[in-house]
N, C-alpha and C positions, 0 to 999 in steps of 0.2 A: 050235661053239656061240658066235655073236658077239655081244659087247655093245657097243652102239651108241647112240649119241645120236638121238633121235626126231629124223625126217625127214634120215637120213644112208642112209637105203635106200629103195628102191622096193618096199611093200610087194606090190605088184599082181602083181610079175614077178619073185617066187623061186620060184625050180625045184628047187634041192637043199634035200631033207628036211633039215631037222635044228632047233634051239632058236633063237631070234632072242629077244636082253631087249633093248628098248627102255628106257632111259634119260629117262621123261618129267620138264622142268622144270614148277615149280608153276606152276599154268593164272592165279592171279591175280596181277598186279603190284602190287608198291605204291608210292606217291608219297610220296617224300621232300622236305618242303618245302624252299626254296632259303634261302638265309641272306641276312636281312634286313638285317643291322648293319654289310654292307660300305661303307665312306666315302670314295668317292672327293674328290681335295681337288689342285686345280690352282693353284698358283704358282710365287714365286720360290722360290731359294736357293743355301747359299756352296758346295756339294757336289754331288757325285752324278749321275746321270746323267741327260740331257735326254727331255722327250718319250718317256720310259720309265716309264709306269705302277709301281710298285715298290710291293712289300706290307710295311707297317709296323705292328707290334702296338703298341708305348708307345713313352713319349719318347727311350727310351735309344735305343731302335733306329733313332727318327729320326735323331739325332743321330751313328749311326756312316753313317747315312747319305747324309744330305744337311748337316751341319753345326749348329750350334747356330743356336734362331731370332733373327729379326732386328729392330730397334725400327725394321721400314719397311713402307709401305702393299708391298698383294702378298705378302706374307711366307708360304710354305705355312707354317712350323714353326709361325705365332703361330695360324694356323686350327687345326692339330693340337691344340696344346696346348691350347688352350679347347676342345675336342672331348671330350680325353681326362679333363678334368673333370669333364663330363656321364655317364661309363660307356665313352664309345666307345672300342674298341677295336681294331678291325679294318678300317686305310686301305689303297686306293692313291693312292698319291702322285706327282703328274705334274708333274716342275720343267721350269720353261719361260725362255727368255732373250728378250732385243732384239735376238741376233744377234751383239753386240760382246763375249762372255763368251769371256773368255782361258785357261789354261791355265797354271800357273806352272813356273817353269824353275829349274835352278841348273847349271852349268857345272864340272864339278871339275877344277881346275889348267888349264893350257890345253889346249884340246879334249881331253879325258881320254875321258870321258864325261856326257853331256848328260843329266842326270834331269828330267821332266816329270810331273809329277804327272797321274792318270788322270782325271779330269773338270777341269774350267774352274772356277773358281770364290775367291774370296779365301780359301776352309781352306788352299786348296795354299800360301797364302804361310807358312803356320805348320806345313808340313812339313820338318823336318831330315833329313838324310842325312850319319850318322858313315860315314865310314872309319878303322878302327881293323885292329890286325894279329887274325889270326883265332886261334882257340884252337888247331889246330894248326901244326907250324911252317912255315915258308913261306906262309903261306896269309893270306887278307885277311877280313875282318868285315865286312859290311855292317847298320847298324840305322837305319832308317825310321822316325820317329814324327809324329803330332801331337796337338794336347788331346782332342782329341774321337774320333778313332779308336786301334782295336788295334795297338800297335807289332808289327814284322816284325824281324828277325835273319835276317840270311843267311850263314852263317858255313864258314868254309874254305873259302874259293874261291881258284881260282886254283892248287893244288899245284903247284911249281916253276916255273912261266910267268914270264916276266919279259916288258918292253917291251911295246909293244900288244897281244898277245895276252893280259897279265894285263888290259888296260880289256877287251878283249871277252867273256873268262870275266865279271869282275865286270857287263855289261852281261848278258848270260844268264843270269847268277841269278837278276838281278832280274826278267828277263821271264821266266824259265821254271822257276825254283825252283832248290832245287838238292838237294831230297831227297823223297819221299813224304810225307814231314812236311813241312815247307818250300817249298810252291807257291811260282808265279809271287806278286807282289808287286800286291795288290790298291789300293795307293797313289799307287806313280810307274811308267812306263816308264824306259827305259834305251838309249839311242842310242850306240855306242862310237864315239869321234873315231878321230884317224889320230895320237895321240898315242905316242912309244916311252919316254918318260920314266915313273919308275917313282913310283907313288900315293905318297903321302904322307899321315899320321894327318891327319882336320878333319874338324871338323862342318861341313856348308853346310845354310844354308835357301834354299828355293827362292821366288820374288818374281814379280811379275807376274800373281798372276789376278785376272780379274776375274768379277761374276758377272754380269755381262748384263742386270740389274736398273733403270735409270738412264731406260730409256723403255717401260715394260708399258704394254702398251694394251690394249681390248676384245678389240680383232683378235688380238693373240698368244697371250690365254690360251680364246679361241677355237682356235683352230691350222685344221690344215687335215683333212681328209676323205681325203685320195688319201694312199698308200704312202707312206712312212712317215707315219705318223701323224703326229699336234702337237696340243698343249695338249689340249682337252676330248675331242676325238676320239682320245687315245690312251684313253680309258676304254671305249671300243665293247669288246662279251667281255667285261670282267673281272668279271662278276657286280657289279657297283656297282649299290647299290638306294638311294644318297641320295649327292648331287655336289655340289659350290662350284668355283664361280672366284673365288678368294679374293679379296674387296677392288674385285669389281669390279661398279662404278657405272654402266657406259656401257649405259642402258638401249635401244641399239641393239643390244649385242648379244642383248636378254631372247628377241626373236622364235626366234632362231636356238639358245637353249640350250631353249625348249619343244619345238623341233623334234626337236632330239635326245631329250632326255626322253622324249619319245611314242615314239620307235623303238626308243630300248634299255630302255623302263620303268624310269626314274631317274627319282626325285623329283630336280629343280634347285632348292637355292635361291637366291636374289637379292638383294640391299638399294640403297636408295639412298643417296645418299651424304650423308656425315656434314652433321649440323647442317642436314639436309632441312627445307621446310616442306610442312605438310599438304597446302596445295593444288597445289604444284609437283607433291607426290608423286602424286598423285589424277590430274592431267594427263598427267605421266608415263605411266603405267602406262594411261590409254585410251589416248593415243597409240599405245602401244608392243604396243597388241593383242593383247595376250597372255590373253587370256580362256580360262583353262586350266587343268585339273586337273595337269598335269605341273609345273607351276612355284610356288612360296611366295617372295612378294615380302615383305621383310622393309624398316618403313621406314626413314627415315633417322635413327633416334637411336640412334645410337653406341656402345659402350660401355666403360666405363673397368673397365680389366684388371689386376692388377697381375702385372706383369712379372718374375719370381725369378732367371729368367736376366738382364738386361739393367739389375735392379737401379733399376726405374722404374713406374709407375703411368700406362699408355698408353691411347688410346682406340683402340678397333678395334672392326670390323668383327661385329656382332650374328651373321654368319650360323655360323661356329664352333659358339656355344653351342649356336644352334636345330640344327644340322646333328647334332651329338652327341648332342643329346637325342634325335631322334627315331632315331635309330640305336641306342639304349640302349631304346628302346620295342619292345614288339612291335605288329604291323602295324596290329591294328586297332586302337589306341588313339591319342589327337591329342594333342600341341602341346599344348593349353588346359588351364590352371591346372598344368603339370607345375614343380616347381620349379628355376631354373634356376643352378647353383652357375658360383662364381668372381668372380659382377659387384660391384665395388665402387660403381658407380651408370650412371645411365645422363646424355648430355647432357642429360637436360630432369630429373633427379631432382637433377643438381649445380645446378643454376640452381631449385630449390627448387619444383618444378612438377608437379601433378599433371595429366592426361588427363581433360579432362572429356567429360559423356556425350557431348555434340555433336563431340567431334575425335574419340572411338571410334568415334561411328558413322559420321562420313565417311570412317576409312580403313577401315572394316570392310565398310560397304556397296560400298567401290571394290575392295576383292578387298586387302587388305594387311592385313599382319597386324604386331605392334610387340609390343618387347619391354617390358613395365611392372612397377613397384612403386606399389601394390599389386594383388593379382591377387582373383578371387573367392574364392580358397581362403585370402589371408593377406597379412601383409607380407612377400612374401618377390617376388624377380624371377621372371619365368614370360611366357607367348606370352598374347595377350589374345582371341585369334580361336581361333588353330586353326587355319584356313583356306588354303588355295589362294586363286590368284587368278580359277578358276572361279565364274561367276554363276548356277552352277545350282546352287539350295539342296542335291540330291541328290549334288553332285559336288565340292563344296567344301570339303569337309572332309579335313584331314589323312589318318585312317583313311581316306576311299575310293581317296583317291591308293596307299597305300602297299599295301593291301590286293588293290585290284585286279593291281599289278604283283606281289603277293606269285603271288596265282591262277595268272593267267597266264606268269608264269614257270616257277611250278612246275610245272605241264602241259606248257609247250613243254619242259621240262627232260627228262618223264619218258614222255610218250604216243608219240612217237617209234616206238617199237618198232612199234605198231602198221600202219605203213606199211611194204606189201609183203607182209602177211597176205594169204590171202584169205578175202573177206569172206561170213561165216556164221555163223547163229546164235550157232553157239558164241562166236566172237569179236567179235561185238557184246556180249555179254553178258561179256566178260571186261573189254572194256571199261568197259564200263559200271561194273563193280565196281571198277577200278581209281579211276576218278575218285568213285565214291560212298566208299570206305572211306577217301580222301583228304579229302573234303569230311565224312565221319564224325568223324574225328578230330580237325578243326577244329573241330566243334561241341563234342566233348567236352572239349575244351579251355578253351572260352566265347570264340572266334575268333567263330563265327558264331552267331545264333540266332533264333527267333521269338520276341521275348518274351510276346504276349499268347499265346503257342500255337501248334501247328501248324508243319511242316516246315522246317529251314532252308537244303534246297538242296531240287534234283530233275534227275534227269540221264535223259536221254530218247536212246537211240540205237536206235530199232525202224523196222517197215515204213512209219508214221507220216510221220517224217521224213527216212526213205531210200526215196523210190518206186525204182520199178525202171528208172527212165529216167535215175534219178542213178546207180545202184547199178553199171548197164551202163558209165558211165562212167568209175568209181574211185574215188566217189566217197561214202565213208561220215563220216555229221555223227552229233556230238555236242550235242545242246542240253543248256547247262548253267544254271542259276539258282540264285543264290547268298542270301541274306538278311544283310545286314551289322549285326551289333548299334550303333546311334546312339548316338552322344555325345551326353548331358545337356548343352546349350548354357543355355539358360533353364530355371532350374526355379522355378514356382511354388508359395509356401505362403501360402495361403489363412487369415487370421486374425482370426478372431471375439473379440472380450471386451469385456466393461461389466460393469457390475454386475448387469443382467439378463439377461444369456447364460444358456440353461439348457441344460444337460448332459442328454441324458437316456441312460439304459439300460436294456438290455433284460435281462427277470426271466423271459424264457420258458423258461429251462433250469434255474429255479433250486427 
C-alpha cells in the first residue's frame, strides 16, 4: 500500500492490485511580495572587503565591518549613516578602491612571523598584536585587537615547541584557530619566517594600510560587468530595490546607472554636484539623456550633516537621506512632502534663501527633484517633486518606479514554478489565481485601487490570449493590469466668501 507524492507514478500503467495515496500539494500558489527596503550603497572605505556586496543592518555592524565613517567625499559609511536616520535598515554595501589600497603589516622580532591584517585599508594600522605567555605552561597567548572591531585570544599555542616550529604553531592559530571555540582569526593573517630564536612578550601594531580612496572616479564606483564583479555591478542578485553611488557627480556615468536600473529593477538615485546652478543642472541632465523612470536625479544643493563620529558639521551628498527615506516607505507611496530627519540645513537655506516658484518649476519641469525647507506640508526638510527623471506625467512619479519594480519582481520571484507544467485548464486557472490573490492582497492593503470605483487589477490567462498556434508552441501568457493609487501632487480648495456668500441647505429630510 504506497504512499506517494502526486506524479511520482504512472498512474495509466499499474498492474498490481492493491491501495495507491497520492500525496496532492495545494493546487493554489501564493505570492510572497519581495522586500522593498533593501539599500544597496556603493563606496569608499578604511575596512573590509572589496567589490563584495555585504549585508549590514545599523551602524554598529557597519562599523565592525568596514570601519568607522570618514569626513571624505565617496565615504559609504556617511551615505549609511544619513540612511539609517530616515528608518533604513537593511543595506548592501559595496567598497570600492583606486587600486593603490594596501594592506598593513607588522613584523615580530626578526622574521618571526609576519602579521597582515585581512583587508587593505588604514583600521589595519590601528590593529595590535600582543604576544604574551599563555595561560598554560610552556605555551604562548596571542590577542588581536582594534577600536572598532571584536578582539580575538588565541591562547596556548605552541605546547613544548621551541625555535621555528613555535612561529609556525603561533602562525596556525592565527589562520586556522585553535579550538571549536576559537576559529581562524577574522583580523590579520599570519605568514611564519625561518626564524629559530625564541618569541619574546610585545605588543606590535601593524602600519602601512591604505584605503585606496585618493583618486574615485565615475568609472570606479561604476566597476565592471564581467566576473568578478566591481562597484555597481556587484549589486546584480542581491534583491537591491533602491541604489547609490555615493557622492557621485560625474553625470556621464547617469546613462550607464539607468541602464542598469532597468535590468535589475533598482530605483538609482543621482545628484549634482555641490553648490550646482539651476541651469547647469537643467543642461546636465538633457544632455545626459536619461529620460527615465529608473533613475531620481537629486539637484546640486548639498547638505549640511552633523557628523557625531568625526565631531564636525560637514556638507554631503543629499542622496543618503532621499535613499533612506524611500527605503523606509512602502512602494506606492513618493518622496513628496515626506519629512526628512538629520539636516541641519541645506546650501541655499545657510545663505538664507528660499526656492521660488520659477527655480521649482525649471527643475521640476526638467525631471529633478531637490531637497527643500519649506515643504507643502510645513517647515520642516522633505523632497519638493517626488519625481523621476521621466517625462511622462504617468511614469514620473516615485510610486511608479518603485511599485512597478515591486510587481514585477514579485512575479519573476514566484510564477516560475509554472514553467514545465503542461498547459490545461486547470493550470491556467491556478495561475491565474496565483497572480489575482497576489494582486488581492495588495489592494486590501490600500497598495492598489480604483478610487472612484470599480476593479483594481484584471488578470486574463484564457483561450482569448492563448490561440492555439501559441499554445502549440509553449507558449502560455499572462495579461496583467494593475491600477496604481495617485499621489495628491496639486490639490485644489476652491474659496468663496464676502459678506454675500449665501450658504444654502437643504430641508428635504427635515
Amino acid at each position: 500500500m504506497p504512499i506517494v507524492q502526486q506524479g511520482s507514478i504512472n498512474t495509466t500503467a499499474l498492474i498490481v492490485p492493491d491501495l495507491y495515496v497520492q500525496i496532492v500539494p495545494p493546487q493554489v500558489t501564493l505570492l510572497n511580495g519581495v522586500p522593498t527596503n533593501v539599500l544597496g550603497v556603493v563606496g569608499t572605505a578604511t575596512w573590509g572587503p572589496v567589490n563584495s556586496p555585504t549585508l549590514i543592518g545599523n551602524m554598529a555592524m557597519y562599523a565592525q565591518t568596514f570601519g568607522a565613517i570618514q569626513n571624505r567625499t565617496y565615504d559609504m559609511g556617511t551615505a549609511v549613516a544619513v540612511a539609517v536616520q530616515q528608518g533604513a535598515n537593511n543595506f548592501r554595501c559595496v567598497r570600492v578602491t583606486d587600486g593603490t589600497d594596501t594592506a598593513a603589516t607588522v613584523v615580530a622580532q626578526t622574521n618571526g612571523v609576519t602579521f597582515t591584517a585581512k583587508y587593505t585599508g588604514s583600521l589595519g594600522n590601528t590593529v595590535t598584536v600582543a604576544l604574551a605567555a599563555g595561560s598554560a605552561a610552556n605555551t604562548w597567548k596571542v590577542t588581536v585587537a582594534a577600536p572598532t572591531l571584536a578582539p580575538e585570544v588565541f591562547d596556548n599555542i605552541g605546547a613544548g615547541q621551541t625555535g621555528n616550529a613555535l612561529w609556525i604553531a603561533i602562525a596556525n592559530a592565527i589562520n586556522n584557530g585553535v579550538s571549536v571555540m576559537r576559529g581562524a582569526s577574522q583580523i590579520i593573517t599570519a605568514t611564519a619566517g625561518a626564524s629559530t630564536t625564541a618569541p619574546t612578550a610585545a605588543t606590535l601594531q601593524l602600519a602601512g594600510g591604505t584605503d585606496g580612496a585618493a583618486t574615485i572616479t565615475g568609472a570606479v564606483l561604476l566597476g565592471q560587468d564581467t566576473v568578478p564583479r566591481k562597484g555597481m555591478y556587484a549589486l546584480r542578485n542581491q534583491g537591491v530595490s533602491i541604489a547609490m553611488l555615493a557622492d557621485c557627480t560625474d553625470a556621464t556615468t547617469w546613462p550607464t546607472q539607468v541602464a542598469f536600473g532597468l535590468s535589475e529593477g533598482i530605483y538609482m538615485i543621482g545628484t549634482g554636484p555641490s553648490g550646482d546652478t539651476i541651469a547647469n543642472a537643467v543642461t546636465a541632465k538633457s544632455t545626459a539623456g536619461i529620460d527615465s523612470y529608473a533613475f531620481k536625479l537629486l539637484f546640486g544643493d548639498w547638505v549640511y550633516w552633523l557628523d557625531t563620529v568625526n565631531g564636525v558639521t560637514r556638507l554631503v551628498s543629499p542622496q543618503g537621506f532621499v535613499a533612506g527615506l524611500l527605503a523606509n516607505l512602502s512602494p506606492q507611496n513618493s518622496s513628496l512632502n515626506k519629512q526628512i530627519y538629520g539636516v541641519v540645513g541645506t546650501q541655499k537655506t545657510f545663505a538664507n534663501q528660499n526656492y521660488s516658484s520659477a527655480e521649482l518649476q525649471a527643475l521640476i519641469q526638467a525631471g529633478i527633484d531637490v531637497v527643500t525647507n519649506p515643504v507643502p506640508g510645513g517647515a520642516y526638510f522633505g523632497c519638493r517633486a517626488g519625481h523621476n527623471t521621466s517625462s511622462n506625467a504617468l511614469t514620473q512619479g516615485d510610486n511608479y518606479t518603485r511599485m512597478t519594480n515591486y510587481i514585477a519582481s514579485t512575479i519573476n520571484a514566484g510564477m516560475g514554478k509554472y514553467v514545465g507544467q503542461l498547459q490545461s485548464a486547470t493550470v491556467r486557472a491556478q495561475a491565474a489565481a496565483t497572480l489575482s490573490n497576489f494582486l488581492s492582497s495588495m489592494e486590501q492593503q490600500g497598495m492598489i485601487g480604483a478610487v472612484n470605483g470599480g476593479p483594481a487589477f484584471s488578470v486574463q490567462i484564457d483561450a482569448n490570449n492563448n490561440p492555439m498556434n501559441r499554445v502549440a508552441l509553449g507558449y502560455m501568457q499572462a495579461d496583467v493590469k494593475v491600477v496604481y493609487l495617485s499621489v495628491i501632487e496639486k490639490f485644489l480648495v476652491n474659496v468663496e466668501g464676502s459678506q454675500a456668500t449665501v450658504i444654502r441647505t437643504s430641508t428635504a429630510n427635515q
